[in-house]
N, C-alpha and C positions, 0 to 999 in steps of 0.2 A: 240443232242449229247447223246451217251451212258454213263449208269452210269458207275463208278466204281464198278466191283462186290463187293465191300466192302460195297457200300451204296445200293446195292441194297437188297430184304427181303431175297433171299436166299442164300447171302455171308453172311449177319448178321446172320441168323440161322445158317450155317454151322461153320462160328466164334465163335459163343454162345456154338457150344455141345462140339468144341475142345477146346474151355476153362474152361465146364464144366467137360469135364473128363479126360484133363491131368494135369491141375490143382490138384486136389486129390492125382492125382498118383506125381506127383511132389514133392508137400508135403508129402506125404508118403514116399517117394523115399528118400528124405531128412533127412527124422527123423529116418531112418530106417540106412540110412552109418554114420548119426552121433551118432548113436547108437552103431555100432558096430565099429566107429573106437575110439569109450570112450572103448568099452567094450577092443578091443586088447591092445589098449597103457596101460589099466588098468593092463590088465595081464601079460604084458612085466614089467609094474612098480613093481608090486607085487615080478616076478622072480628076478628080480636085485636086490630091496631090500633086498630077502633071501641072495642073493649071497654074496653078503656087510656082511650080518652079521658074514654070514661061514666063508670070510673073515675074520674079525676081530675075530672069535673067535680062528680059526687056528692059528693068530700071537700067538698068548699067552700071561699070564698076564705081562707082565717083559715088554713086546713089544721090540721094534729095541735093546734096552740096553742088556737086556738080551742075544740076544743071541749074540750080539757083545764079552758082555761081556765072556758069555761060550768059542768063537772062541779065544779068546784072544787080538782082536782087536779093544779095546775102546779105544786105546789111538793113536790107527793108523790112518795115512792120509788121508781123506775124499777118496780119489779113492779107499783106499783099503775099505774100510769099506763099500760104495758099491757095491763093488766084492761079498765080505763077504755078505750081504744081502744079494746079488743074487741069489747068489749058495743056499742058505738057503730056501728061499720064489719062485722060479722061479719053482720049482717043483710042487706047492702047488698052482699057477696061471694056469698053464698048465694043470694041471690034471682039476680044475673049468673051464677052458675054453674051453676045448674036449667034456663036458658033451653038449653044443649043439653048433649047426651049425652056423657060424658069430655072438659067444661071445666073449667079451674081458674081460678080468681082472688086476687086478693091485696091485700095494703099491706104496704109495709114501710116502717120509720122510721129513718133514717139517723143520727142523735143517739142514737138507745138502741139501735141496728145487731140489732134483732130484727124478724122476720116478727111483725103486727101480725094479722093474719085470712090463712085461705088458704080458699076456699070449692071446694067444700063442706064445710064442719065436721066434719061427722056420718065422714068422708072422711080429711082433711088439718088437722083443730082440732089435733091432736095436736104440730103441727108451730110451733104461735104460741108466740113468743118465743124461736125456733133464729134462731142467727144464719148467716149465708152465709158460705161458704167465701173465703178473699181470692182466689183463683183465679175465684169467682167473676164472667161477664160483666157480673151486673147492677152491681157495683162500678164497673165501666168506662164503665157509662152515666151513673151519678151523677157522676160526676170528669167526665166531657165534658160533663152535660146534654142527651145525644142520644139519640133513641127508635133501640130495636135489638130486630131480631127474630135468635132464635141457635136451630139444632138440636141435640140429643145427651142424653144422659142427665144428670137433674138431678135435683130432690129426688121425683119420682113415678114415674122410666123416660121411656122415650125419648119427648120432646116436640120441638113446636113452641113456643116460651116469645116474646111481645112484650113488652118491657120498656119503659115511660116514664117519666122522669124527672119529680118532682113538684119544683116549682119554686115558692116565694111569698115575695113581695117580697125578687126575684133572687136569692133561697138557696133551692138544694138541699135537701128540707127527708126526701128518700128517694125510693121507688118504687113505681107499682103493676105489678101482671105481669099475665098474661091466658096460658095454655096450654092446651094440646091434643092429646092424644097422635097420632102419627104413623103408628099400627099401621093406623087404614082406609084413609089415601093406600097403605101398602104393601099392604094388600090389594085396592085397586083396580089397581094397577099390575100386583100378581098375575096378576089376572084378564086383562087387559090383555096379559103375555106368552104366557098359554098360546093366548090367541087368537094371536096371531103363530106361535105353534109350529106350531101345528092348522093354522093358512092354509101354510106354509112345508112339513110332512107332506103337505099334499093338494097341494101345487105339484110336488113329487119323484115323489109317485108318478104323476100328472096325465103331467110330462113325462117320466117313465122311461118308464111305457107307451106314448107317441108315441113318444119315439126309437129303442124296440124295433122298432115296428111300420113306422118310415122305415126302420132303418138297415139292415134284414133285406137288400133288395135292394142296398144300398147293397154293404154287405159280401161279397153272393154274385157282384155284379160286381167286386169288386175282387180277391176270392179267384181267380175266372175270370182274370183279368190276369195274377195272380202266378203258376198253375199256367203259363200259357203261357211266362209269362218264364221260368222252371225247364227247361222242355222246351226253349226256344229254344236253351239252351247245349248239347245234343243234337243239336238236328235242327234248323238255320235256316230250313226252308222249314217249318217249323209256322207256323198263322197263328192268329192269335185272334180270332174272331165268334161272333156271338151276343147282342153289347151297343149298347144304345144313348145317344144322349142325350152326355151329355161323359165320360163312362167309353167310349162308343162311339169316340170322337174320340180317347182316349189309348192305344183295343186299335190303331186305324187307324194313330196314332204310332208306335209301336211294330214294327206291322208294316212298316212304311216302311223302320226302322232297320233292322231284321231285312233286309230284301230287301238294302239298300246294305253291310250286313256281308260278304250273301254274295256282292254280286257282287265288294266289294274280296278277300274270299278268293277268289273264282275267279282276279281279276286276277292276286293274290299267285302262287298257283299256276299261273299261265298263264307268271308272270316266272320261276321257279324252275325251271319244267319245260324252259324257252327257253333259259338259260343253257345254257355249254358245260364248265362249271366244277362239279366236284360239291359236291355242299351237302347234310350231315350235321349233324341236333342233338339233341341230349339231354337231358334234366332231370335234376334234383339228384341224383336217383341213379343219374344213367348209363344210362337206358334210350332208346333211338333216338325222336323225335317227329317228326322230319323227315330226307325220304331222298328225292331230285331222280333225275329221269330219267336225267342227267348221273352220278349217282352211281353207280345201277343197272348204266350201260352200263360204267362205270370198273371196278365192282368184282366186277360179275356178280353182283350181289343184288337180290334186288328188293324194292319197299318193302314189297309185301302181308306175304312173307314175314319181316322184320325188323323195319318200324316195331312199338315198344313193348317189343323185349325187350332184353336189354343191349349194350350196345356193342361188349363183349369177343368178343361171338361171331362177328363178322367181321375180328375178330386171331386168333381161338383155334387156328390153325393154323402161328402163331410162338410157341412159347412166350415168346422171347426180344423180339419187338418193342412197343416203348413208346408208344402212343399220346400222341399231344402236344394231342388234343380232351381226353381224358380227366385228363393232366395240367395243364391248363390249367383245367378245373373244380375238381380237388382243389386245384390251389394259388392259383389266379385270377391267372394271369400268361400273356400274349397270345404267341403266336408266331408272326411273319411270315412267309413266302417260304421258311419251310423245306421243304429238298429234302432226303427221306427213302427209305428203302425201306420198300415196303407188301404186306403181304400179302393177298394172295388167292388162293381154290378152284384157278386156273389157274397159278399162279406170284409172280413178286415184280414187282411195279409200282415203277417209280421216279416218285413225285407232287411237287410242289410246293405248299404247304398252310399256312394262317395261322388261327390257334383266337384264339376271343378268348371270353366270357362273354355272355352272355342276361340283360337283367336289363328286367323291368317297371317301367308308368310311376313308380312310387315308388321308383325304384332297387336294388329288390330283386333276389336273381339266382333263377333261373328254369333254367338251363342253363348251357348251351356249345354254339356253333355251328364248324364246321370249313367251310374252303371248299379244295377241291382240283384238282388242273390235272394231269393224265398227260402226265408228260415220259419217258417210257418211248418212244417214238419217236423223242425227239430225242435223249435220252441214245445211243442206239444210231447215231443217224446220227453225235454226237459220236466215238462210238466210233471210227467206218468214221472221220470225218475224222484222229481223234489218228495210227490204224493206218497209214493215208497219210501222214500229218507222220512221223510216225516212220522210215516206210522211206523215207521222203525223208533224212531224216535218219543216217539208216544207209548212203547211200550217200554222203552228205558226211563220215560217220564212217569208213566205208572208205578215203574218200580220206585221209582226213588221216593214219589207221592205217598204209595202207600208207607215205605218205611218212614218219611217223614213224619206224616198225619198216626199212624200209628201209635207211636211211643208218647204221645199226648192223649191221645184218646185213652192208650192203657192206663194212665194215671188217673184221666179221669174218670176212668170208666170204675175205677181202685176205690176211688172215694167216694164218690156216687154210693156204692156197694157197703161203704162203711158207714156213709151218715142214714141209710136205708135202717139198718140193724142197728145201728148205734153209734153215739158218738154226741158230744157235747155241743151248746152252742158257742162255747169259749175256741171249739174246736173247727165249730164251721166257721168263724170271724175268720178264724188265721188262717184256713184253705181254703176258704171260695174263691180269695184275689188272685191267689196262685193257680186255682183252678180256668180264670178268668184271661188270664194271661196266657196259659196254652191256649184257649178257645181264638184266644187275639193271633195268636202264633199261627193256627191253624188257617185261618183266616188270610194270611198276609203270604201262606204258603199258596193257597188255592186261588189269589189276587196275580200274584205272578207268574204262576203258572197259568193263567189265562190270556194274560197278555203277551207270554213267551209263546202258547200254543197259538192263537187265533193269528189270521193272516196279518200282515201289517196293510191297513188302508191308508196307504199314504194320502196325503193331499198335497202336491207337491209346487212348491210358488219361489220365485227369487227371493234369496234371503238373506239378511248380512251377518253371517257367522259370527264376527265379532260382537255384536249386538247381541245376539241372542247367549253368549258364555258371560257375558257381562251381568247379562238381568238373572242368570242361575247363578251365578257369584252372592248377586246381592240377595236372595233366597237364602245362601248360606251362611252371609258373613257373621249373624249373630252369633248361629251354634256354633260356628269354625273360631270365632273371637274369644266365647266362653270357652275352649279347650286351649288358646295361647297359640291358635294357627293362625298364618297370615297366609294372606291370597296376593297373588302378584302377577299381573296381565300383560303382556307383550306382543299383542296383536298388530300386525300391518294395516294401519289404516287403507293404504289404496287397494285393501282384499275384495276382487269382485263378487258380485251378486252369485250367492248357489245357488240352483235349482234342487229344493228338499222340503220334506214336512217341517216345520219349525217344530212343532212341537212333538214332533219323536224325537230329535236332535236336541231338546231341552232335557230328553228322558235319557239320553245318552251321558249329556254331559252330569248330569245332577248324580247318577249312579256311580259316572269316574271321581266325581271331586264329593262325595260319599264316603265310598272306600276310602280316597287317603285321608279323611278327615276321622274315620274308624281305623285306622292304621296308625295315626300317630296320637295319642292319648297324653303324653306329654307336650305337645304343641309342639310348634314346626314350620315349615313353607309350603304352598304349595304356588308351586308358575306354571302356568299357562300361557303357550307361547303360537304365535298364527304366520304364516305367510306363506303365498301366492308359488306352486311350482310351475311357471309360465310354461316351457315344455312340453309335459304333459297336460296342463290343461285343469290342474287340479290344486285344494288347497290343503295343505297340510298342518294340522291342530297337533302339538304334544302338551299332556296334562303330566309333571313332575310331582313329585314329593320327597320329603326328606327322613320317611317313618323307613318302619322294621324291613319294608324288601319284600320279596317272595322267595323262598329256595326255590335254586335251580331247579330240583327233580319235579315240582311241581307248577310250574309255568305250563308247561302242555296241557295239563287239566282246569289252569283256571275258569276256561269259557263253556267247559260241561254244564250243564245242565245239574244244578243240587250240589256242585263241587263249592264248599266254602270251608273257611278256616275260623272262619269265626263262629262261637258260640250260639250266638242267635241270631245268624246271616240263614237265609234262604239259598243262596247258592244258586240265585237266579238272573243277579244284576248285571254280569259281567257279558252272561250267555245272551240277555237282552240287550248289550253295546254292539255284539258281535255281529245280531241277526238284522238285526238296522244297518247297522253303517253297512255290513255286504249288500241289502236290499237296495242301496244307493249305488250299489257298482263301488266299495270303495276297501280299503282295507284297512286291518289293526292288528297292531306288532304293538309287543311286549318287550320290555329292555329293563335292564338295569338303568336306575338313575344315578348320573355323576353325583347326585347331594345325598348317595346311600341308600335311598330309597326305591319306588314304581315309576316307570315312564314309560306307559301310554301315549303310541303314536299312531291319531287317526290320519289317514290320507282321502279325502273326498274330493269324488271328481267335484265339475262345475256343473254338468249337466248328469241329470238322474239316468243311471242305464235304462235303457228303453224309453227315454224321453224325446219329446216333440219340441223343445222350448227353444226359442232364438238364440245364437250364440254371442 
């Protein structure tokens, strides 16, 4: 949209000179009619006052009595005695009133409170023997005795009226007036503004036409400036020349700017490109702005090909995987050091990747930037190391198996041999159950050890922890009831959703609240207690009890593999809590319990290590 030529530089210059130079004359203009309409009223005031005097001196000293008294008519009836006046003074008004064009003159008599003459006759005769209005000023001058000149409309339209006070032998005896209408000061003053107008017209157009004719270049280097700044956000090595003078000095600024932008973008991209870490971003609506060398070699993309179109299209080959850059713009919640699977053109990449938001100097957001690390060679060499720990551990499991299963088989292998050659049936009654029961033992040994050996296939789903210790609770409460054990649950209801197999975490807990229920044989507690380490992002279960303890020397060994204390324990439950909960990312510590007893403290994260789920 167009500016308004107000806001644009050469409506403001051309505003600026017609303020700068009828301004002055304006003021001038002003000071110059208020000058001269003090100077005319001054010298209209000046004449009237003469005129008043010559008035008053023409009465004579005796005033109105006098010459009543000469006429013979002081003792005659108010009408005549204004006659008498008249005739006397009407001469003497007239003749001061002829002396110039629209004056007035007067007497008035204060005692008979009538205008006495007002000259010119032929004019204002009409007007002798009216009396003044009590509003009236000249009233105000006889009560003070003070000569007063007053504006405004009175008995002829708008004058200038001098009023004096006639005074003999120190009484008030009324007034004479002297006025002048006011209409030629307002027409010289007339005159007077239009001149101001007319100089003020020829000042405007004077300097409109000069600032036209400056600003022409003014404004086509400045427009030269602005195209270039437009283009700069395009193509930084555009320069701008062609101008001189101090518009020349601000194209040279500018271009300075421009050079040092682009070499901190090279910088930028020199540091981006140098990393080893891939570096991925996107604006508001998920389209790629930025894709790093690093990124390229990670994902087998390249930026030509990508930068600008959506993000999705280098997931679009999982329907199922969740990107956590794009999640983290739709919800603006940062993710650290997640270790994810990632797809791409050649397979699945295992990355390590932390999203966080873009946002400009006003804090505005702008994007999402992703930064990612390929642990896909290390996850693999973890592999090769677990694969090693394992068959290490399968032949510590061999051993233990074969001494296990052994010592059952030699017995029965003992009897076998004896009811073969001989041996009673009173005899086989009372050994085959005990035979029966190794065979059961043997059995329970070769059940755990398969589920300690085989990988764990998790199936991993949001799940309410609390829930699920509740419903293995109620699994146990009978047999825990018939030994005189109580269970006691102190789980945080607002504990959020985990991300885990439920039901390896039910195999967990049923082995913890096992043992203490095989630990205390004279009855006892067992609490169970839950809640939420916001911080870290994880939830924290301890299982208590109040039985016999572990000695210290052997805590270290309880989660071996075959390590048990009990008589007909496998020595496999504790090594199955172990290999789970670590499979979650999580850990378990072993403690003395304040009630004497085991305390069992799992810590699980919220999300499964190596998991993809929402946070």
């Amino acid at each position: 949209m167009r500016e308004f030529w107000f806001k644009s530089l050469r409506g403001r210059m051309i505003l600026l000179s017609l303020i700068i130079v009828n301004i002055p004359i304006l003021v001038a203009g002003f000071a110059m009619r208020h000058s001269a309409e003090q100077s005319l009223l001054d010298e209209k005031r000046s004449k009237l006052a003469a005129i008043t005097v010559m008035l008053d001196s023409r009465l004579g000293s005796g005033g109105y009595e006098d010459i009543l008294r000469r006429r013979g008519a002081l003792e005659a009836p108010n009408e005549e005695k204004i006659q008498v006046l008249n005739q006397e003074l009407a001469a003497v008004t007239d003749e001061i009133a002829s002396s110039s064009a629209g004056l007035g003159a007067g007497y008035y008599a204060k005692e008979l409170d009538v205008i006495l003459t007002y000259g010119p006759s032929a004019q204002f005769g009409h007007t002798v023997g009216w009396a003044i209005q009590d509003t009236h000023p000249a009233r105000q001058v006889m009560a003070v005795n003070e000569f007063r000149v007053e504006f405004g409309t009175l008995v002829r339209g708008n004058i200038m009226n001098a009023m004096r006070p006639l005074q003999r032998d120190s009484k008030v005896i009324g007034y004479v007036f002297a006025n002048e209408l006011t209409n030629d000061v307002q027409a010289q003053l007339a005159t007077m503004d239009r001149g101001i107008s007319f100089s003020i017209a020829i000042g405007a157009v004077l300097s409109l036409a000069l600032i036209l004719s400056l600003s022409e270049s003014v404004v086509r280097d400045v427009q030269a400036v602005i195209q270039g700044v437009r283009e700069l956000k395009f193509n930084l090595r555009r320069r701008i020349t062609g101008l001189t003078g101090e518009m020349g000095e601000v194209a040279a600024t500018i271009n300075d700017m421009a050079e040092a932008l682009l070499d901190a973008r090279s910088l930028s991209e020199n540091i981006m490109d140098s990393i080893a870490d891939g570096v991925i971003a996107v604006d508001t609506k998920g389209k790629i702005t930025a894709f790093n060398l690093a990124a390229e070699r990670i994902t087998g993309f390249t930026a030509r090909e990508i930068v600008g179109k959506p993000y999705t299209d280098i997931s679009s080959a999982d329907p199922y995987f969740h990107s956590l850059l794009l999640d983290t713009l739709n919800t603006g919640e940062p993710h650290i050091a997640r270790e994810i699977s990632y797809p791409v053109p050649n397979g699945i990449l295992w990355i390590s990747t932390s999203s966080s938001l873009l946002k400009n100097l006003h804090g505005e957001i702008i994007g999402a930037v992703v930064v990612f690390k390929d642990l896909t060679d290390r996850r693999r060499l973890e592999e090769q190391v677990n694969r090693a720990e394992r068959l290490a551990s399968l032949g510590e499991l061999a051993a233990g198996v074969a001494h296990e299963i052994r010592n059952p088989l030699t017995g029965i292998k003992g009897f076998l041999q004896y009811f073969q050659s001989a041996g009673t049936e009173e005899e086989r009654q009372m050994y085959l159950p005990m035979l029966l029961r190794e065979v059961d033992r043997m059995n329970r040994i070769i059940e755990a050890l398969l589920y300690f050996a085989r990988p764990c296939q998790a199936v991993a789903a949001p799940t309410n922890l609390g829930k699920v210790v509740q419903d293995t609770m109620m699994l146990l409460r009978n047999k825990a009831e018939s030994q005189g054990i109580r269970f006691e649950a102190d789980i945080d209801a607002q504990l959020p959703l985990v991300e885990l197999d439920e039901e390896q975490f039910k195999q967990v807990f049923l082995n913890l609240l096992l043992n203490s229920i095989q630990a205390m044989e004279q009855g006892g507690n067992i609490q169970v207690t839950g809640r939420y380490l916001e911080d870290q992002s994880e939830v924290e279960l301890v299982f208590a009890d109040t039985g016999s303890g572990i000695p210290e020397h052997l805590k270290e060994k309880v989660f071996d593999p075959f390590f048990t204390t009990k008589d007909n324990g496998t020595g496999l439950g504790l090594s199955v809590v172990h290999r789970i909960v670590e499979a979650q990312g999580g850990r378990v510590y072993l403690e003395d319990s304040p009630g004497g007893g085991v305390m069992v403290r799992l810590i699980i994260p919220r999300l499964r290590k190596g998991g993809e789920a929402d946070a």
